[in-house]
Every structure is written in structure tokens, then in C-alpha cells.
C-alpha positions as CSV (number, residue, x, y, z in Angstrom):
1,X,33.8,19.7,112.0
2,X,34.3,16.2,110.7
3,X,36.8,14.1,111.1
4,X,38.6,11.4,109.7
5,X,38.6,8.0,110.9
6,X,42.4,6.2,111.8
7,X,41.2,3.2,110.3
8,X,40.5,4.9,106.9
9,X,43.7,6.9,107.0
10,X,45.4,3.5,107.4
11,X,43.8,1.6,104.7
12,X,44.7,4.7,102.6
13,X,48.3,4.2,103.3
14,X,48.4,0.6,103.0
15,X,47.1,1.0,99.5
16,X,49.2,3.8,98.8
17,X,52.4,1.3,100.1
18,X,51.2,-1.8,97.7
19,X,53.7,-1.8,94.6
20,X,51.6,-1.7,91.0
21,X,51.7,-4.2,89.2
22,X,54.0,-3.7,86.0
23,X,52.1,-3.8,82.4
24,X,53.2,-6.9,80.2
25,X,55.2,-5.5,77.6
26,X,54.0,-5.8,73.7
27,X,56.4,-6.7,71.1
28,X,54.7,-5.8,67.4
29,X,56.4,-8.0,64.5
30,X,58.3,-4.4,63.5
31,X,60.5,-4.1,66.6
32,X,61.3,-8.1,66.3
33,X,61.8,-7.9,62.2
34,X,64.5,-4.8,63.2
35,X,66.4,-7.3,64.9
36,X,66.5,-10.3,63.0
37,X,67.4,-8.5,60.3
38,X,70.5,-7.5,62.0
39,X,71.8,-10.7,62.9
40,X,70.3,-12.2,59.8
41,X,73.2,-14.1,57.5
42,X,71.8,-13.8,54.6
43,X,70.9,-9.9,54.6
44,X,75.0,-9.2,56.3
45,X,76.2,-11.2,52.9
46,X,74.0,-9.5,50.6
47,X,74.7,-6.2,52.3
48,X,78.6,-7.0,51.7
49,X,77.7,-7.6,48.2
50,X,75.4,-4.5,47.4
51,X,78.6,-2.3,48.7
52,X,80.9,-4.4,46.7
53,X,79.1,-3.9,43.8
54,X,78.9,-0.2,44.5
55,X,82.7,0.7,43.9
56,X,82.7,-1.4,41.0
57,X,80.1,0.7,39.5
58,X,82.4,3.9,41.2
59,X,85.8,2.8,39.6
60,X,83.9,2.2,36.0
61,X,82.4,5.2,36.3
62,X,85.0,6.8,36.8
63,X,86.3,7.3,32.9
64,X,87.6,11.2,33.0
65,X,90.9,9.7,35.2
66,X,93.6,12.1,35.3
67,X,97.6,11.4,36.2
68,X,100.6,13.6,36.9
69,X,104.2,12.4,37.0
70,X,107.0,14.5,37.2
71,X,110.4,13.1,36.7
72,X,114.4,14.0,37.7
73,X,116.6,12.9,34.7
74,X,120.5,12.5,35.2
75,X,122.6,11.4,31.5
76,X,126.2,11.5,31.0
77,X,127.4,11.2,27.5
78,X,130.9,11.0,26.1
79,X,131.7,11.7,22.2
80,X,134.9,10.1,20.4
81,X,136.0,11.0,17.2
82,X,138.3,9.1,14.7
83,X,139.3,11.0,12.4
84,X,140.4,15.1,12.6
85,X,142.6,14.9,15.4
86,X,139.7,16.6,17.6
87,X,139.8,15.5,21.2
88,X,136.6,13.5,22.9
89,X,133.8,15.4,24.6
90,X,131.9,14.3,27.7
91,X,128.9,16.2,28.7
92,X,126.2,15.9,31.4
93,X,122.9,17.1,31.6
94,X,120.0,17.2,34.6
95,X,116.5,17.8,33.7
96,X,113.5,18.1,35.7
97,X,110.0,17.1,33.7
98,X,106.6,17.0,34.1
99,X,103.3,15.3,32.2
100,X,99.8,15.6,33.0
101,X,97.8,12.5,31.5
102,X,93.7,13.1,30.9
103,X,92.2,10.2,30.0
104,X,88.5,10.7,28.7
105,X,85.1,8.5,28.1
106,X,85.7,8.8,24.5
107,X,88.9,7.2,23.4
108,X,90.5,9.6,23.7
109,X,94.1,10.9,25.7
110,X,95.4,14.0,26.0
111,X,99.3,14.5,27.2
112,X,100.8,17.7,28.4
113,X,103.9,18.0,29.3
114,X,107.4,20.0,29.6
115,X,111.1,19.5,30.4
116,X,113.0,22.4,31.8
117,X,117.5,21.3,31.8
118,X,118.5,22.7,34.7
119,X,122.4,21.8,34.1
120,X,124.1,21.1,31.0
121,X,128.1,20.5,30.8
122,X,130.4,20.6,27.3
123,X,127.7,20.8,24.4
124,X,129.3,20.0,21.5
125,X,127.0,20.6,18.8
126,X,123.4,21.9,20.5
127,X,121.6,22.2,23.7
128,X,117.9,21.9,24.8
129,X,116.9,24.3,27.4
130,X,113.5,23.3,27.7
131,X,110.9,22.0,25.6
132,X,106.3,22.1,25.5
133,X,104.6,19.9,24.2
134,X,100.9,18.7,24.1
135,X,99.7,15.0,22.6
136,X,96.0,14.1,21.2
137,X,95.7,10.0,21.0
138,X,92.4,8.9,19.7
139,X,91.0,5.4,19.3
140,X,89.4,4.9,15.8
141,X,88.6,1.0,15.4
142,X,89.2,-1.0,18.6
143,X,87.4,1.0,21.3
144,X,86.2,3.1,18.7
145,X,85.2,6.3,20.2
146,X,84.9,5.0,23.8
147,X,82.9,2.0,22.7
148,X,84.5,-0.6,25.3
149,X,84.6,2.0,28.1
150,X,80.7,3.0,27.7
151,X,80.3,-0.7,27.4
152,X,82.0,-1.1,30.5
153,X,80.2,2.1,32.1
154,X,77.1,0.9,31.5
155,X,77.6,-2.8,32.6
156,X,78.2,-1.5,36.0
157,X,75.1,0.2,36.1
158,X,73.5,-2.8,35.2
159,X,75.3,-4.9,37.7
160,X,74.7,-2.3,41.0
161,X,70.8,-2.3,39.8
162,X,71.3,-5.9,40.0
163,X,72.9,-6.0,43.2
164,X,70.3,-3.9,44.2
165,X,67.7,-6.1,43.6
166,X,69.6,-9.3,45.1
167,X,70.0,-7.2,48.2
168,X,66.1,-6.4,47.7
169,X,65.5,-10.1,47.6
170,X,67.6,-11.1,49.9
171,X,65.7,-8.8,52.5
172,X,62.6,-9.8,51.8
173,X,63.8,-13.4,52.7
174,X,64.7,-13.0,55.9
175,X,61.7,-11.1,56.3
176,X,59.7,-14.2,55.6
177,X,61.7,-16.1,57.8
178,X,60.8,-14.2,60.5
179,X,57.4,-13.0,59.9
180,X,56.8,-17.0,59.6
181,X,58.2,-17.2,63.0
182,X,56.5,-14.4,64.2
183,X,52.8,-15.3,62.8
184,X,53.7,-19.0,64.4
185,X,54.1,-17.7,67.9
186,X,51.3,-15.7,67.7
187,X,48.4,-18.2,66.8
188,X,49.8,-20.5,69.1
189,X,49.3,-17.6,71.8
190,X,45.9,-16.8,70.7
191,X,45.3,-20.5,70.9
192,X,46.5,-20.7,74.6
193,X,43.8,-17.7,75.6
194,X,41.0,-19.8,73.4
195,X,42.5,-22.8,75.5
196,X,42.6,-20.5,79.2
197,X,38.9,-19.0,78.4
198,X,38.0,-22.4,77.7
199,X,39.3,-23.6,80.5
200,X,37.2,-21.1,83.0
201,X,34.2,-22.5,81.1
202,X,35.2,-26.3,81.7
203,X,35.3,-25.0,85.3
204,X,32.0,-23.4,85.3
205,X,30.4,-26.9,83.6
206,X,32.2,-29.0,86.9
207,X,30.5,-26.6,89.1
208,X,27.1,-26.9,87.0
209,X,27.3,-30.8,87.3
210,X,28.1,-31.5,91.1
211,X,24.9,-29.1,91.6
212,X,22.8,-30.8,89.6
213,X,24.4,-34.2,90.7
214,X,24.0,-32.9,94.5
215,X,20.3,-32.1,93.3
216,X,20.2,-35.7,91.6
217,X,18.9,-34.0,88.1
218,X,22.1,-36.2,86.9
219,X,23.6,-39.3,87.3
220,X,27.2,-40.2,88.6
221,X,28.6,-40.9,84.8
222,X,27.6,-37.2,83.6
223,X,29.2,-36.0,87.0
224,X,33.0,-37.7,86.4
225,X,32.7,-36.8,82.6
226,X,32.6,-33.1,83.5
227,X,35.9,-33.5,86.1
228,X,37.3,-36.0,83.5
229,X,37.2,-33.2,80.9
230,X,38.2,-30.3,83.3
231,X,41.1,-32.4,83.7
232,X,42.0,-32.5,80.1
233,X,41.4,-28.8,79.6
234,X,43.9,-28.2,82.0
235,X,46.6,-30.5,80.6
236,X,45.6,-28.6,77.1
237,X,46.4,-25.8,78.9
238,X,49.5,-26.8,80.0
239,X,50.5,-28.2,77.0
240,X,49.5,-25.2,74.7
241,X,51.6,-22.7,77.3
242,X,54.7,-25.4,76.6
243,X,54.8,-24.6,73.2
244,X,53.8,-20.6,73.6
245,X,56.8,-20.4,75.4
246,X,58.9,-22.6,73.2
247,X,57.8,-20.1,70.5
248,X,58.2,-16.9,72.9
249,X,62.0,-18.2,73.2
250,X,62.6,-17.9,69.4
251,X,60.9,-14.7,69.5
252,X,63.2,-13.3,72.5
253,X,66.4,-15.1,70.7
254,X,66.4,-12.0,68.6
255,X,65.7,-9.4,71.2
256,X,68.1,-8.5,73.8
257,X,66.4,-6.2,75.3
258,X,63.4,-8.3,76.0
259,X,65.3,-11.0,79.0
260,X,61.9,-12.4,79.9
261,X,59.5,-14.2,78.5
262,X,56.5,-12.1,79.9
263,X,55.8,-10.4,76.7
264,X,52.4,-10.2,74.6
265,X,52.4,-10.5,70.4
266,X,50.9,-7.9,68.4
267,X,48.6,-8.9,65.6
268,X,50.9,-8.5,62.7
269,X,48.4,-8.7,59.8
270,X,48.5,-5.1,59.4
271,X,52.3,-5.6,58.9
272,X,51.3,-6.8,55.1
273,X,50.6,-3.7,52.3
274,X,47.6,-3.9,50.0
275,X,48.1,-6.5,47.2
276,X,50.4,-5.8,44.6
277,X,50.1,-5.4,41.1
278,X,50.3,-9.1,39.4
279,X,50.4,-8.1,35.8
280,X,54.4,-6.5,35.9
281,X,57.4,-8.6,35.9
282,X,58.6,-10.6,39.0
283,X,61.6,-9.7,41.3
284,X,63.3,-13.1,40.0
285,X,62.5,-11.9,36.5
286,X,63.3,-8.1,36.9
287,X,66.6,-9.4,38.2
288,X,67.7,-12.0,35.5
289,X,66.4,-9.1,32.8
290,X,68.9,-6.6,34.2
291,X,72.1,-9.2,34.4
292,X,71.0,-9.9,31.1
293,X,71.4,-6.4,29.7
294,X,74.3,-6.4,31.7
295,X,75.9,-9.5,29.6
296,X,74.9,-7.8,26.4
297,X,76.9,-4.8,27.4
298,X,79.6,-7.4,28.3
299,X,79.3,-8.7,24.3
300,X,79.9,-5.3,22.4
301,X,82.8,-4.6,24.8
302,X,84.0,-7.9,23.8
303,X,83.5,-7.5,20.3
304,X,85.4,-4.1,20.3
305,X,88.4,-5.2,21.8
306,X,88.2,-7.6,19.4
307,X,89.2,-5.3,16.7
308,X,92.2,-4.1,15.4
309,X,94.3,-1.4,17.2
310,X,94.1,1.6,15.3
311,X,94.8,5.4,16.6
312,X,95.3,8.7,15.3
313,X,97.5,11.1,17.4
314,X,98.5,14.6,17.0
315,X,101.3,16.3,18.9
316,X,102.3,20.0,19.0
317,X,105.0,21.4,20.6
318,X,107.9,24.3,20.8
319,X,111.9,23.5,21.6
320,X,114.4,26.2,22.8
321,X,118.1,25.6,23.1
322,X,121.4,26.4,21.6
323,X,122.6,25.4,18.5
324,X,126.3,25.4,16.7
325,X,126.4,26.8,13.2
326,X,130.4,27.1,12.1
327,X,131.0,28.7,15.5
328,X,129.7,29.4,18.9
329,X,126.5,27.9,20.1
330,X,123.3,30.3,19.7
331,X,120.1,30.3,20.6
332,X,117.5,29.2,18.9
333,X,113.4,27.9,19.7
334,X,112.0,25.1,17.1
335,X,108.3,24.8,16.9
336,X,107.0,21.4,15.6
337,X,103.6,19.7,14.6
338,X,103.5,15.9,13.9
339,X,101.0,13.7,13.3
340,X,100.8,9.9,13.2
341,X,98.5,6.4,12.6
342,X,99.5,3.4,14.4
343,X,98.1,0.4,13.9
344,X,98.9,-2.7,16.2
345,X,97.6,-6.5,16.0
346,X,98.2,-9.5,17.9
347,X,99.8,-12.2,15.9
348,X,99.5,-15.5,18.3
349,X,96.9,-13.9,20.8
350,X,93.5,-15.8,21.2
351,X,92.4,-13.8,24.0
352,X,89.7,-11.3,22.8
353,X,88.5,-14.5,20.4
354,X,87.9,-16.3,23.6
355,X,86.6,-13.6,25.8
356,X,84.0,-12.8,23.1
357,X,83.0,-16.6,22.4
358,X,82.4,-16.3,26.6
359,X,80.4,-13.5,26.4
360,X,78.4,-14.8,23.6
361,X,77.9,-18.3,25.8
362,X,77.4,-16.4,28.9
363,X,74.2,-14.5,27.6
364,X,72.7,-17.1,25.3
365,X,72.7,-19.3,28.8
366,X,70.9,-16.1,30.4
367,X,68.3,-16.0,27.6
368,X,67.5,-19.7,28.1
369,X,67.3,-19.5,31.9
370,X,65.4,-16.7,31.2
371,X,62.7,-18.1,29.3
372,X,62.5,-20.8,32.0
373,X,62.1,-18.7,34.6
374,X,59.3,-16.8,33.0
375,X,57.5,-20.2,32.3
376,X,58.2,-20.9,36.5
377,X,57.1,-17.5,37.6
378,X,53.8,-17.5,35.7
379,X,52.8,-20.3,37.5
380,X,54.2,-20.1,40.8
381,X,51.9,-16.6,40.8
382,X,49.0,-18.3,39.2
383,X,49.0,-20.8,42.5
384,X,49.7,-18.3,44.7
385,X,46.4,-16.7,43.8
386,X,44.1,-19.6,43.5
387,X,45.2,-20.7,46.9
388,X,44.6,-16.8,48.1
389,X,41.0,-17.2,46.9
390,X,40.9,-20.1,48.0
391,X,42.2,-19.2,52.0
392,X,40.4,-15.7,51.8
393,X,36.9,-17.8,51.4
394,X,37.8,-20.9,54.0
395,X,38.3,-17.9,56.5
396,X,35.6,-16.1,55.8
397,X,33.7,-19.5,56.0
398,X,35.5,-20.8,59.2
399,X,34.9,-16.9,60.9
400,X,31.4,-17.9,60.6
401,X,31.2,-21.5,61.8
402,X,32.7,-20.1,65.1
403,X,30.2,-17.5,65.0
404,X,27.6,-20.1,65.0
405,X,29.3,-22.9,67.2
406,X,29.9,-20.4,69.8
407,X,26.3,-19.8,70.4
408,X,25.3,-23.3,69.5
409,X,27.5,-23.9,72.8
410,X,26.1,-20.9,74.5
411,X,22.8,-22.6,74.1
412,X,24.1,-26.1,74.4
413,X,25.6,-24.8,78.1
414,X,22.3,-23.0,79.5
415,X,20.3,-26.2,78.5
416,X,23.0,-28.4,80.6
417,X,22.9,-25.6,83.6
418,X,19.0,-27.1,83.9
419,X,18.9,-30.9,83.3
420,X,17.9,-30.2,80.1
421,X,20.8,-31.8,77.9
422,X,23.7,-33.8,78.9
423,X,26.7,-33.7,79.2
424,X,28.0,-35.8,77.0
425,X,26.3,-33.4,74.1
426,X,27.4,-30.3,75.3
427,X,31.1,-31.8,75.2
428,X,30.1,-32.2,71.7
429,X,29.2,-28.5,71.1
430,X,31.9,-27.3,73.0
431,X,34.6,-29.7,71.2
432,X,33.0,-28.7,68.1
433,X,33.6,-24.7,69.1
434,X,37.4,-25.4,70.3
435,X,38.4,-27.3,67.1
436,X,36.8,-24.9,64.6
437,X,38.3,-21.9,66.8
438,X,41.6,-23.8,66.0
439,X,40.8,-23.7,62.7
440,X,40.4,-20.7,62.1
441,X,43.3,-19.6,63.3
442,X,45.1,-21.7,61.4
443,X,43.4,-20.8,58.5
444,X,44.4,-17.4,59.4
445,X,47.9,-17.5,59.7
446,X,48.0,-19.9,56.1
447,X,46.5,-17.1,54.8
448,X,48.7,-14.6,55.9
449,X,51.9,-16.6,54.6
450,X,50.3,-16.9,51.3
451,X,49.8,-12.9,51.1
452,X,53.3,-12.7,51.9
453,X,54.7,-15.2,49.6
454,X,52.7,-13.3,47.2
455,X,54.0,-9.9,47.8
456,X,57.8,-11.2,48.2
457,X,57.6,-11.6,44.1
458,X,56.8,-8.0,43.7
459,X,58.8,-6.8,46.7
460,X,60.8,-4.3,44.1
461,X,57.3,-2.3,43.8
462,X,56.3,-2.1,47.4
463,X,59.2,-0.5,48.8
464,X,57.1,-0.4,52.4
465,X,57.5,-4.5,52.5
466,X,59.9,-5.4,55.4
467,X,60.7,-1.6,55.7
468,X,61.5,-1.1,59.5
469,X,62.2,2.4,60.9
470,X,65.7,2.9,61.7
């Protein structure tokens, strides 16, 4: 029967008492973009805007508004007559009546309403008991039909997409902000591990050289220039951490979970969507299209209110009451049908002339700026692509130098291990290596920026652009 030793049952406990080392948390460029755009200005003003424009589109929507009123009504009246000796009459009345008002898209307004007298004192000659009636009002010339409030519909249709849009753009803004930020921190972290890894190897090269000086395969100059440059490695080192964590601070600005600045970047190239389709309009254009149609529905409303006020209206109704005919008052109901054209104009009124003249101003300047802008776009996205080309092929070429410079200095570094080649010329390969490695990453993150400067101008068909889960 075996036993087990005391000394391995304590080293098992020891290990078993050593805390574990906690993993370095990983922040990807979607969990930061959440919360920048939360404390963003621009998005909060834009946001403000969008729902603004949203119950103005609501209210003038809203074109089938109805209203009830009901009404008390208290009259005294007194009667004096001059001639016939008859003595004067007095008489009060209360009514209660009601109206229901139905206002529809077309021009049109329909009134129903009653009275009911609920006390009447001393009639004389008649007496209303209570009274129907229903009224048809319809607009013929100015509105005609509904014009101006279809006009007026449709305008805030127009004026929510573009809000929409705005609140689209403004989005995808901020999103550049902070993917700028974001890609900025991250090269300049993978350019501290290029910068650590390198410094291991400038370590490895000072122990090569006091070997080989011990050994006296090199002289003292070859010795110092290996500590000389494991010396500036470091401060490299030090210097590229300075401004990792001068980035990191940015970074953790926006995060309040995150109260430390051990934290690792995620690559957020894959944060891009496949490129988008160049040949369709612009977000800039797309939106100065829309307020454009919107000012052109802004211009007919104009030029119907314009117009002279004409309506036809139709009432029906039905009276009852009490009527005197050479005697007592008896009862009696009246049924009635009228019909009537009113026509009203303004005499010293310039308004509607200057609201029209406005409108007309307001979209003959949006047809100019438009045309400008068109002019602007086309080459702002012919740029944007040349210098895509021309990034995508200085990174494929620079992917490859470091391919080669890497084992140039792989090579470079064996021959130095035996006496083979100085130094001073494997500093050269190695120098060569770290500045192309920069490089590259540079190139890298220019490239990234230019995808994304890209894709902001079609960010209203890639609704997956800056989308963050909620």
C-alpha cells in the first residue's frame, strides 16, 4: 500500500493556496462605440431633433380632427310697444346646446348640432323648443379639395425622412469620431508589443555580443553599440507605453465600467461592412433631395392659400316650438334646407404674396445648393476611391516588405550570433524591420479610415454601420 509523501501533499496545498492571476479584460470597438454614442453631443441633439420632427409629422397628419362643445345659454328680453295700448313683455329663456365639429383631409367640415330650451318665460309671439341641424362646408378654390392640407401632410413626411436621415448622419459621425479614436489606440498598442518583442531581441543581441566580445570574435565598439541600442529600445519602450496609455485613458473616458487601464483592444477591422454600392446617391445628397421635395410641397401649399376664398355649404335642419296665430300659441316643427357660396378676399393683406415669393426663394436656393453639392460629392467619392486603391496596394506591398525584412533580420541575427556580420549591419536590418513594421501599421489604420470615410456617404444603405446591440 503506497503512500503519499508530506512534502507532496504540501506543495499540493501551497499551489492550491496561490490566487490566479486574473485575465486582462478585452474591450472590442462595439462595447466602446455603445458608450460614446451615449454621451455623444452631437447624436443627444440630433436625437432631440429626430423626436421633434416626429410630432410635427404626428399633428400634420393628423387631418380627420374632431371637436365637441356644448354650451349653457341664459337671454332675457323685454318687448315695448307704442302704439295699441298693449302692456310690455319680458321673457327669459335657458338653453342647453351642443355641436360636434369633423374636420376632414379634403376641405371639407361637417357640423352637427342641437339646442334643446329647457325654460322659457312670457312668449309673446312663438317659442323654440329645440332645434337639429347638420352643416356641409366645402373649400372649392383656396385649399381646393384639401390641397394645402395634403400639401402640408406630405411636407411632414418629407421633413421626418429628413430628420431621419440627419439623425442617420449625425450617427455615423460620432461613429467616426470614435472609431478614429479607437483605431488610434490600437496601432499604437500593436506598436508597443512590436516595440516589447523587439525589445527581448535587443536583449538577446547584448547577450550575443559580450560572448563573442568575452571570446574576442569582436571588438569593444561592436560590444557598447549592442548596450547603446538596448538602451534605446528600452526608452522606445517606455516612450511607446507613455502614449498607449495616453490613448487607453481616452478609451476608458467613455467606459465606466472599465476603472483601470489594464485592458487589451480588439482588432476592429471586422467592425467595417463590405463596401457599399458607389453608383446610388450620397447621404448628403439623399438628404438635400428629400428637403427639397419637402420645399416643393411647401410651394403649392403656398400658392393655394394664395387663392381666393371660396366655399359651398349646405345646411339641413328641423325646428319645433310654438307659434301664435290670432290666439294661443301652438305647436308647430319647421324643416329647412339652405344652401350658400361665400366668397372672401383680403383687400390690404400681402401675406400669402410673401409667403409664396419665400417659398419660391427657399427652393430655387435648394436647387442651386443642390447642384453644388452633386458636383462636391462626385468628387469627394472619386478621391475616396483612388486613395482606397491606392492604401489597399501600399499595404499589401508593405505586408510583404516585413515579410521579407523579418527574415532578412532573422538571417542578419544568426550571422552576428557567429562573428559573421557586425553589428553595426544587423542594426541596419533590424531598424529596417521596426520601421517598415511601423509602417505598416500605419498604413493599416489610413486604410481603415478611408473605408470608413467611404462608407459614412452611403451610411443610409448599410443600416449595419455603427449599429451596436442595445
Amino acid at each position: 500500500m503506497s503512500s503519499t509523501s508530506p512534502f507532496l501533499i504540501a506543495l499540493v496545498l501551497l499551489g492550491l493556496s496561490q490566487p490566479t492571476a486574473a485575465a486582462t479584460p478585452t474591450i472590442s470597438f462595439n462595447a466602446f462605440l455603445k458608450n460614446y454614442l451615449q454621451q455623444s453631443v452631437e447624436s443627444l441633439g440630433a436625437r432631440r431633433q429626430l423626436s421633434s420632427a416626429q410630432r410635427l409629422k404626428v399633428e400634420r397628419q393628423d387631418q380627420w380632427t374632431s371637436r365637441l362643445e356644448a354650451t349653457e345659454n341664459l337671454s332675457f328680453e323685454k318687448q315695448s310697444f307704442e302704439s295699441g295700448g298693449r302692456p310690455d313683455n319680458s321673457n327669459r329663456t335657458n338653453s342647453l346646446s351642443g355641436q360636434f365639429i369633423q374636420n376632414m383631409p379634403t376641405g371639407t367640415r361637417l357640423e352637427i348640432g342641437g339646442q334643446k330650451f329647457i325654460e322659457t318665460q312670457n312668449p309673446l309671439f312663438n317659442s323654440i323648443d329645440r332645434r337639429y341641424s347638420a352643416k356641409l362646408t366645402q373649400d372649392l378654390i383656396q385649399n381646393s379639395f384639401g390641397k394645402s392640407q395634403r400639401a402640408l401632410m406630405k411636407q411632414g413626411k418629407m421633413d421626418y425622412k429628413v430628420a431621419e436621415l440627419e439623425y442617420r448622419q449625425s450617427i455615423v459621425n460620432s461613429c467616426e469620431d470614435a472609431f478614429s479614436l479607437y483605431a488610434d489606440a490600437y496601432i499604437q498598442q500593436e506598436i508597443a508589443d512590436v516595440l516589447q518583442a523587439q525589445l527581448k531581441d535587443a536583449q538577446k543581441a547584448v547577450n550575443v555580443s559580450r560572448k563573442l566580445f568575452r571570446d574576442r570574435l569582436i571588438n569593444k565598439v561592436d560590444q557598447l553599440t549592442s548596450e547603446n541600442d538596448f538602451i534605446d529600445t528600452r526608452l522606445q519602450v517606455e516612450q511607446a507605453k507613455q502614449k498607449l496609455v495616453n490613448t487607453k485613458r481616452q478609451i476608458q473616458a467613455f467606459i465606466e465600467s472599465q476603472s483601470s487601464l489594464e485592458f487589451t483592444l480588439q482588432d476592429p477591422s471586422n467592425f467595417l461592412p463590405k463596401s457599399p454600392e458607389v453608383t446610388a446617391s450620397t447621404l448628403p445628397e439623399e438628404i438635400i433631395n428629400l428637403r427639397l421635395k419637402s420645399q416643393n410641397f411647401n410651394v403649392e401649399k403656398a400658392r393655394s392659400d394664395r387663392w381666393t376664398e371660396l366655399q359651398f355649404g349646405v345646411e339641413v335642419g328641423e325646428n319645433f316650438g310654438r307659434l301664435a296665430l290670432n290666439g294661443p300659441l301652438v305647436n308647430y316643427n319647421e324643416q329647412f334646407l339652405r344652401a350658400n357660396l361665400t366668397v372672401g378676399f383680403d383687400l390690404l393683406n400681402n401675406t400669402e404674396d410673401a409667403e409664396l415669393k419665400n417659398a419660391v426663394y427657399q427652393k430655387n436656393s435648394l436647387e442651386k445648393e443642390r447642384h453644388t453639392l452633386n458636383k462636391t460629392q462626385k468628387n469627394k467619392i472619386e478621391s475616396l476611391i483612388a486613395m482606397n486603391n491606392l492604401l489597399n496596394q501600399q499595404v499589401t506591398s508593405s505586408e510583404k516588405q516585413v515579410q521579407l525584412l523579418e527574415e532578412k533580420m532573422r538571417i542578419a541575427f544568426n550571422q552576428m550570433k557567429r562573428a559573421k556580420l557586425d553589428f553595426q549591419n544587423y542594426l541596419l536590418h533590424r531598424n529596417a524591420y521596426l520601421n517598415q513594421q511601423r509602417t505598416f501599421l500605419n498604413l493599416k489604420k489610413d486604410l481603415w479610415l478611408n473605408q470608413f470615410a467611404l462608407q459614412k456617404e452611403y451610411a443610409h444603405q448599410s443600416p449595419q454601420l455603427c449599429e451596436v446591440a442595445s
